[in-house]
C-alpha positions in Angstrom: 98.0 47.0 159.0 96.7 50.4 158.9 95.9 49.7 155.1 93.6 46.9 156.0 91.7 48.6 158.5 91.2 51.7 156.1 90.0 49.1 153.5 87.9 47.2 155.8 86.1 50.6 156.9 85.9 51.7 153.2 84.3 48.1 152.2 81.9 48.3 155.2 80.6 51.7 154.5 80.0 50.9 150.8 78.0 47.3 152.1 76.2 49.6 154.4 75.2 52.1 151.7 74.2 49.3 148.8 72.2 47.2 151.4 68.9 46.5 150.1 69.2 48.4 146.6 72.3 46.2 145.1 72.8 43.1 146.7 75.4 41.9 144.2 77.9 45.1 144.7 76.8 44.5 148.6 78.1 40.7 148.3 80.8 41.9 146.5 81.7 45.0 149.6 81.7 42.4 152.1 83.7 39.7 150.0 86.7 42.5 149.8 86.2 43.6 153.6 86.3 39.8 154.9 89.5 39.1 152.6 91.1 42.3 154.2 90.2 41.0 157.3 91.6 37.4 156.9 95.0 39.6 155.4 94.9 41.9 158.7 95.2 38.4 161.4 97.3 36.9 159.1 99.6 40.3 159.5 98.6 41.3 163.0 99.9 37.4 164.1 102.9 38.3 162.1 103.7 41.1 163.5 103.0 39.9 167.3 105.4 37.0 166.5 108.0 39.2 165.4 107.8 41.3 168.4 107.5 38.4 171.0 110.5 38.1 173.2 109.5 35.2 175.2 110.3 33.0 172.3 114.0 33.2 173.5 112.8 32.5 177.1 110.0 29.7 176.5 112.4 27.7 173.8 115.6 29.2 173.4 117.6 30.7 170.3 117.3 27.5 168.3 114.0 27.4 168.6 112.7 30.5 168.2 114.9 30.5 165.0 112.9 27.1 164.3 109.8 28.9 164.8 110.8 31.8 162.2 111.5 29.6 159.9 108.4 27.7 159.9 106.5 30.8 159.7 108.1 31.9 157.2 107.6 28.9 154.7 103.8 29.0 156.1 103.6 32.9 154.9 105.8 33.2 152.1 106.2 30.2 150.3 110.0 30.2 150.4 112.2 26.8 151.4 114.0 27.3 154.1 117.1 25.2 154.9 117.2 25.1 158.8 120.6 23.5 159.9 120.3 25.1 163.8 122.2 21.9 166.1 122.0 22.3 169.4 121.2 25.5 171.6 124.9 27.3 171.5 126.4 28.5 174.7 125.5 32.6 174.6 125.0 35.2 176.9 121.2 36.5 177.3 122.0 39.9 175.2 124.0 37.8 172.5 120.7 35.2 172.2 118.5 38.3 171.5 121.0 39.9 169.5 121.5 37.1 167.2 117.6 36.5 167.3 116.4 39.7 165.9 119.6 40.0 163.2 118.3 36.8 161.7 114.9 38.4 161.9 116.4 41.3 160.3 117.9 39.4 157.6 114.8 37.5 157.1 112.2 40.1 156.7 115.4 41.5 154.4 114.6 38.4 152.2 111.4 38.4 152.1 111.2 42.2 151.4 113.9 42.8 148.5 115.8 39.5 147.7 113.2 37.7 145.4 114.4 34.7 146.3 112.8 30.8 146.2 115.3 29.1 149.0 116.7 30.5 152.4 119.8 28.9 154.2 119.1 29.6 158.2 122.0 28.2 160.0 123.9 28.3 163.6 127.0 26.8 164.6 129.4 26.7 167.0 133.2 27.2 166.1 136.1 27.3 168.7 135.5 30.0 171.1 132.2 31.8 169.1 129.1 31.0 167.7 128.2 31.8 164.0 125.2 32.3 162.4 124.2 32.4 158.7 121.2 33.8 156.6 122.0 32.9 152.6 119.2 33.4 150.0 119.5 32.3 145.9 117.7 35.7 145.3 118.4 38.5 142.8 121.4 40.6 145.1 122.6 43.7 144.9 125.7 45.6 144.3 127.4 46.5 147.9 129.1 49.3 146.4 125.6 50.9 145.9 125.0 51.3 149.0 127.9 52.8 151.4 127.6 52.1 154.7 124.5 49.8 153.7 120.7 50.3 154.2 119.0 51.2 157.6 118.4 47.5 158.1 122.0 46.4 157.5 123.3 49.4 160.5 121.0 48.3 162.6 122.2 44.5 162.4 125.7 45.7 162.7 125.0 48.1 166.1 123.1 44.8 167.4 126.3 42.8 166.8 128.4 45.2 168.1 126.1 46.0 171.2 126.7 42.0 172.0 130.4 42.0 171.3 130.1 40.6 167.6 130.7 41.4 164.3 128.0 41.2 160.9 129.4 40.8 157.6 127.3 41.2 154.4 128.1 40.2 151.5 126.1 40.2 148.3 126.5 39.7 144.3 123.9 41.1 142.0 122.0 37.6 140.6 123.8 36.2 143.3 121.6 36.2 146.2 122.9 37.5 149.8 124.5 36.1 152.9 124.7 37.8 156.1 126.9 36.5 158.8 127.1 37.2 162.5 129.8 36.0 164.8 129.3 35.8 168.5 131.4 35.1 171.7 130.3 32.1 173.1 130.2 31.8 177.1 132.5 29.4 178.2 130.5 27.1 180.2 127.1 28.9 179.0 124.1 26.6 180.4 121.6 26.5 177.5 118.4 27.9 178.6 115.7 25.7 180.0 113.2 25.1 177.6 109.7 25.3 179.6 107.1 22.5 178.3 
């Protein structure tokens, strides 16, 4: 974001400066400051969705994931494979925790994994709740990384911190999956989705 503003400033001082001598170079200043622009929203609406914790409250986990998953295909162009049920039965910490992992893993798709097609999934099994990300992208080799990236501790601490475990697992050409398991609530009343 702080690029596009930068650029926006640069691209409105240089229209400012070839006003009225160069109006070709002035068209073309305020061509590249409204596409920085355009870029900036389309960022600045990314980022506020990312940040956004009512979209647990307002819909619920499944449809916040929903959500992220249309966005995604919107921004990035990718397929994503949405198999998300019904609303499982977790606690409020596990919901969040399970929200912004599959954010996590998401952005971690978009970011690194060069891939064409995302599997988003969430399930209930027995006595927990699991959810998947899988890509078809490029990989990588886990032993490269001990103890993974920054990303991949900060998914596991959220698991942890909400009484789960993350695996990853990844082969170079590939692609990724990431897989969190959860406790379910026995008896857990899916949140009330507000119209």
């Amino acid at each position: 974001m702080a690029q596009a503003l930068y650029g926006i400033t640069l691209g409105a001082k240089t229209a400012r400066a070839t006003l009225g001598r160069d109006p070709e170079k002035t068209r073309a200043s305020l061509d590249y400051t409204i596409r920085l622009a355009e870029g900036g929203v389309s960022e600045m609406k990314a980022l506020l969705f990312s940040l956004r914790p009512d979209a647990l409250e307002e819909g619920g986990l499944i449809a916040a994931l929903a959500q992220n998953a249309h966005a995604l295909e919107a921004r990035h162009g990718l397929t994503v494979h949405a198999e998300l049920g019904r609303e499982p039965g977790l606690s409020p910490a596990a919901q969040a925790a399970a929200y912004r992992i599959a954010q996590e893993a998401l952005h971690n798709v978009v970011k690194h994994a060069r891939a064409s097609r995302v599997w988003l999934s969430v399930r209930e099994e027995g006595d927990g709740v699991t959810l998947t990300v899988r890509d078809d992208g490029r990989g990588f080799d886990p032993l490269s990384l001990p103890g993974g990236t920054l990303g991949q501790r900060s998914m596991r601490e959220r698991a942890q911190g909400a009484g789960g475990t993350l695996t990853v697992s990844s082969t170079p050409g590939a692609g990724t999956r990431v897989t969190l398991t959860l406790p379910a609530v026995p008896g857990a009343v899916p949140v009330e989705v507000r119209a």
